[in-house]
C-alpha positions as CSV (number, residue, x, y, z in Angstrom):
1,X,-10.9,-22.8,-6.3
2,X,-12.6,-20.2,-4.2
3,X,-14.6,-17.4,-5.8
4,X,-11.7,-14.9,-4.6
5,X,-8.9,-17.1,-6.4
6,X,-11.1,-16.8,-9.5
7,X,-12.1,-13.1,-9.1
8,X,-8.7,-12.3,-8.2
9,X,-6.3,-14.2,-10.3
10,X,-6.0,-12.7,-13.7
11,X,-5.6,-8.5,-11.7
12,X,-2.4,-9.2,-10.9
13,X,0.6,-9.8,-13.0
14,X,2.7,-11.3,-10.2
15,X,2.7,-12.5,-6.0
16,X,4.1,-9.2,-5.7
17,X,1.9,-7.2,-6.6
18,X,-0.8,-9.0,-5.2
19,X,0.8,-8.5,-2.0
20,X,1.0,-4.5,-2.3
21,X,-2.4,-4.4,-3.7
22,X,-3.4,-6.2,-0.2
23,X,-1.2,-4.0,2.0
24,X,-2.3,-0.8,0.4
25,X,-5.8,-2.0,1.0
26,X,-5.1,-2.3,4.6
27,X,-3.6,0.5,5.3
28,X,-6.0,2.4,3.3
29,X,-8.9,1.0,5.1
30,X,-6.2,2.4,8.5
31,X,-6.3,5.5,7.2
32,X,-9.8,6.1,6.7
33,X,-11.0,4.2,10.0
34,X,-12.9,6.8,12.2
35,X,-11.8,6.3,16.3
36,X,-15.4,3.9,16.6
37,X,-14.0,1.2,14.3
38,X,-10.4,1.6,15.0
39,X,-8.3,3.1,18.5
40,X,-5.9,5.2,17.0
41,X,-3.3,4.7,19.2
42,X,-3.5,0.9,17.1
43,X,-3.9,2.9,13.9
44,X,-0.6,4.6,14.5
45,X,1.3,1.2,15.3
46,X,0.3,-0.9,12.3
47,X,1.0,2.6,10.2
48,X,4.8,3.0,11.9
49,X,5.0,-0.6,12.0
50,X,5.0,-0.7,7.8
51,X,7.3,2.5,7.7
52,X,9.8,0.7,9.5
53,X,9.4,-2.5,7.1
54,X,9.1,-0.9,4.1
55,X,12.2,1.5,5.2
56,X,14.2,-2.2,5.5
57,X,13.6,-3.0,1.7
58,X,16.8,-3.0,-0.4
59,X,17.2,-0.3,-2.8
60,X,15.6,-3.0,-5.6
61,X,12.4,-4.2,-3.5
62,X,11.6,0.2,-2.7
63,X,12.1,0.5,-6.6
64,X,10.2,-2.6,-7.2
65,X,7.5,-1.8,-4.5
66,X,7.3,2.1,-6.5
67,X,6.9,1.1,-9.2
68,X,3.9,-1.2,-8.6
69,X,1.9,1.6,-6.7
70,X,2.6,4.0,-9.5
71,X,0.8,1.5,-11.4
72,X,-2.1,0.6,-9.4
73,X,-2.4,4.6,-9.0
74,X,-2.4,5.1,-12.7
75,X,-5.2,2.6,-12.8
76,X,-7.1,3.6,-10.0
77,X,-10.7,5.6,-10.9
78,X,-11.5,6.8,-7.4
79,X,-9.6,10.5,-6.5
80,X,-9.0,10.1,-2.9
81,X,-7.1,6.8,-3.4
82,X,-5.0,7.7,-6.3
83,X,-4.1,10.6,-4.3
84,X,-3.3,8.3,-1.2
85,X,-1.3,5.4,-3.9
86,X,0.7,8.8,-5.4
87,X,1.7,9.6,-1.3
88,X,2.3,6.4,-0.3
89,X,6.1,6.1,-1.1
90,X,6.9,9.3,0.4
91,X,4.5,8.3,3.3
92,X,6.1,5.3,4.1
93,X,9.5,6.5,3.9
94,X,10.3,4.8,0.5
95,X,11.9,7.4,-1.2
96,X,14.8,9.5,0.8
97,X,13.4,13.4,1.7
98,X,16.4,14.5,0.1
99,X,15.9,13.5,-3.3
């Protein structure tokens, strides 16, 4: 066992939600890349890219997929990324604009 399998393990109740917590930190650290680490026109495709996969989730896997990032955001001690966890279904196109 690798030092991440122990360190990482027992933080997450399910594959699932380990999954998210990996995406989110992804796409976080996309968000967040100045135009030196990261060429924006890239930025923009990996960002559209999880829209449109996310946006192909049955109606359980969005609710499922909510539900998680409400509660990584509920646990989550730094502003900025709570804010960005609490944005991220709207941002992604998991929840319909007309709701």
């Amino acid at each position: 066992m690798t030092c991440w399998e122990i360190a990482l393990m027992p933080m997450y109740s399910s594959l699932t939600h380990a999954l998210a917590a990996a995406l989110v930190d992804v796409l976080w650290f996309i968000e967040g890349s100045e135009d030196e680490q990261m060429d924006s026109d890239d930025a923009v495709k990996v960002l559209e890219g999880v829209a449109h996969l996310v946006g192909k989730l049955s109606s359980d896997q969005r609710s499922e997929l909510i539900g998680l990032l409400g509660t990584m955001a509920a646990a989550e001690s730094d502003p900025a990324r709570r804010e960005f966890l609490e944005g991220f279904p709207e941002g992604f196109g998991l929840v319909d604009d007309a709701v």
